[in-house]
C-alpha positions in Angstrom: -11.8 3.5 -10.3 -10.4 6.7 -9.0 -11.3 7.9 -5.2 -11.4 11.9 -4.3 -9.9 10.7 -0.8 -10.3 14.6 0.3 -13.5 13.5 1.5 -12.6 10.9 3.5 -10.4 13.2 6.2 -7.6 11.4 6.7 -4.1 13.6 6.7 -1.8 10.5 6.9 -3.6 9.3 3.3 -2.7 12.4 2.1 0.7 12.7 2.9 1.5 8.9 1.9 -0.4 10.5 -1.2 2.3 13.1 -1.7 5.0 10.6 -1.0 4.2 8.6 -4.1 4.1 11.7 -6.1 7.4 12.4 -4.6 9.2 8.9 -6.0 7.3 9.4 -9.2 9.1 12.4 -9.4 12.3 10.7 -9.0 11.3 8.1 -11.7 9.9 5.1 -9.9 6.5 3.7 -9.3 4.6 3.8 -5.8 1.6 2.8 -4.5 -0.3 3.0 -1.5 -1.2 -0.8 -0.6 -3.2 -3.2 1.5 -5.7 -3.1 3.7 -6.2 0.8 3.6 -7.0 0.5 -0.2 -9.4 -2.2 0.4 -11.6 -0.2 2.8 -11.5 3.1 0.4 -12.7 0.7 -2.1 -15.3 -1.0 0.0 -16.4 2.3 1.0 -16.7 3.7 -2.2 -18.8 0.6 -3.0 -20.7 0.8 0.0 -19.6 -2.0 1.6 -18.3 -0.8 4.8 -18.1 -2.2 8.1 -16.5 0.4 10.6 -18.9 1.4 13.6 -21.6 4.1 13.1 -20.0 6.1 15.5 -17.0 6.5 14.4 -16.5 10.7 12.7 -14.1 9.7 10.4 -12.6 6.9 8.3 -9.5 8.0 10.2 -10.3 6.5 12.7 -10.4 3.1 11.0 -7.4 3.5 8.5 -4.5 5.0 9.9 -2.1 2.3 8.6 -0.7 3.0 5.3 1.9 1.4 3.7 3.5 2.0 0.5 4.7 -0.5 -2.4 7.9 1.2 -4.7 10.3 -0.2 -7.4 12.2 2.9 -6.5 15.5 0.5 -4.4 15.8 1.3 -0.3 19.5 3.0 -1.0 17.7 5.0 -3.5 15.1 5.5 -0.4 17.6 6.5 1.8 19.7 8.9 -0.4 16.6 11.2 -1.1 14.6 10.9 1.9 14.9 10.9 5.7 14.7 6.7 6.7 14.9 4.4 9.4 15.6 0.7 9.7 13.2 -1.3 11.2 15.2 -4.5 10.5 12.8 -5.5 7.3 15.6 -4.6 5.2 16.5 -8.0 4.0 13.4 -8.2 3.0 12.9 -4.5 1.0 11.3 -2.9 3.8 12.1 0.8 5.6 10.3 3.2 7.3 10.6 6.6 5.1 9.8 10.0 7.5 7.4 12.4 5.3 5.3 15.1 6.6 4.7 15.7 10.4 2.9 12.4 11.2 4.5 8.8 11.8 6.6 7.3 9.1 5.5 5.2 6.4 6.6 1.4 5.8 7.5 1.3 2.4 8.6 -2.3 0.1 10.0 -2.4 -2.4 8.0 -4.8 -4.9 9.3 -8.4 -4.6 8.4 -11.8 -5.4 8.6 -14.2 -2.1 10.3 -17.5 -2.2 8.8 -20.6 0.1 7.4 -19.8 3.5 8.7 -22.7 5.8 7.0 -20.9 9.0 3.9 -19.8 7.2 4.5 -16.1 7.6 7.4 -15.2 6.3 9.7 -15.5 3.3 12.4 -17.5 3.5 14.0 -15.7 0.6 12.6 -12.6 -1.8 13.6 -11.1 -4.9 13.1 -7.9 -5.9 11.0 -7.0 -8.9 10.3 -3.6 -11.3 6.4 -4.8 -11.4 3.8 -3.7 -9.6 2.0 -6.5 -11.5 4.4 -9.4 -9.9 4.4 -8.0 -6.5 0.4 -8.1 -6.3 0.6 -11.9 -7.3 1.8 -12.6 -3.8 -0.3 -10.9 -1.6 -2.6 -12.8 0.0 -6.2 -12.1 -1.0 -7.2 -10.1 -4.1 -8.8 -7.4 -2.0 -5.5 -7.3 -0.3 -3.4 -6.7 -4.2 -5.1 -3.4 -4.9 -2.7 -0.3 -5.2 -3.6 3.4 -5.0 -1.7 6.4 -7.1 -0.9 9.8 -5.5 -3.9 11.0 -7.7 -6.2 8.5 -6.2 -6.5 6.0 -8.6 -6.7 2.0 -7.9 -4.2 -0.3 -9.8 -6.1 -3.7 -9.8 -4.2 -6.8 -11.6 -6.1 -9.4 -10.1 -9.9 -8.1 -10.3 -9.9 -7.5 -6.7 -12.2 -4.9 -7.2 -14.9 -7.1 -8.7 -14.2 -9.2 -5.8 -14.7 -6.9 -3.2 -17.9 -5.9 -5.2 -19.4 -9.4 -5.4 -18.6 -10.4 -1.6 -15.8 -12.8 -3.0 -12.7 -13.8 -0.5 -10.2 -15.1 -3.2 -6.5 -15.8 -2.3 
């Protein structure tokens, strides 16, 4: 599936667009992830669930994150960066564009959760593949390219187009 996200009037998309273009031009793979994806894709399916009277999808996704093998000191040697104390767990915000900066991961697999919400160890990964096993709903392991199209290792696009909540 590949979505013309032009239509959808959303700058920050865009831009977080152009930044995965950007690390693919420095060798590495990134991909807008999470909840933004899903609603593209539920859109594009016609499964949408934002208020009629809302203008723009804008106003219902304006929080995109990005997944990258590309390493955070890699990150912060080619692009401006800020901590936001996720670090230790592959995490930094990445200024691009004129908007708010992007929460980018590197892809990881996550060790035992003894609070239920967050890792009590990760590892880092190449694979887009292995980071997707770990999200939390297929719908939620969907990536998008800089050219718009979805990356879906776990059929979460059948899923979203049958109605199906699957972890």
């Amino acid at each position: 599936m590949k979505i013309d996200v032009k239509k959808y009037h959303i700058d920050a998309l865009n831009c977080g667009m152009e930044l995965c273009k950007k690390i693919r031009s420095f060798g590495h793979e990134a991909y807008i992830v999470g909840g933004c994806v899903r609603d593209l894709v539920r859109c594009e399916l016609g499964h949408t669930s934002w208020p009629d009277k809302m203008t723009y999808m804008s106003e219902a996704i304006h929080d995109i994150d990005i997944a990258t093998n590309m390493p955070i000191e890699a990150l912060k040697e080619n692009f401006r960066t800020e901590s936001n104390n996720g670090e230790a767990h592959g995490t930094i915000l990445v200024f691009y564009g004129m908007g708010d900066p992007f929460e980018v991961t590197q892809f990881r697999l996550d060790g035992n959760y003894s609070d239920n919400r967050h890792p009590d160890s990760v590892e880092f990964t190449r694979s887009f593949a292995e980071d997707c096993k770990r999200r939390d709903f297929t719908m939620n392991a969907l990536g998008m390219d800089g050219d718009g199209n979805i990356i879906d290792t776990v059929s979460g696009v059948d899923d979203i187009e049958h109605r199906i909540i699957k972890t």
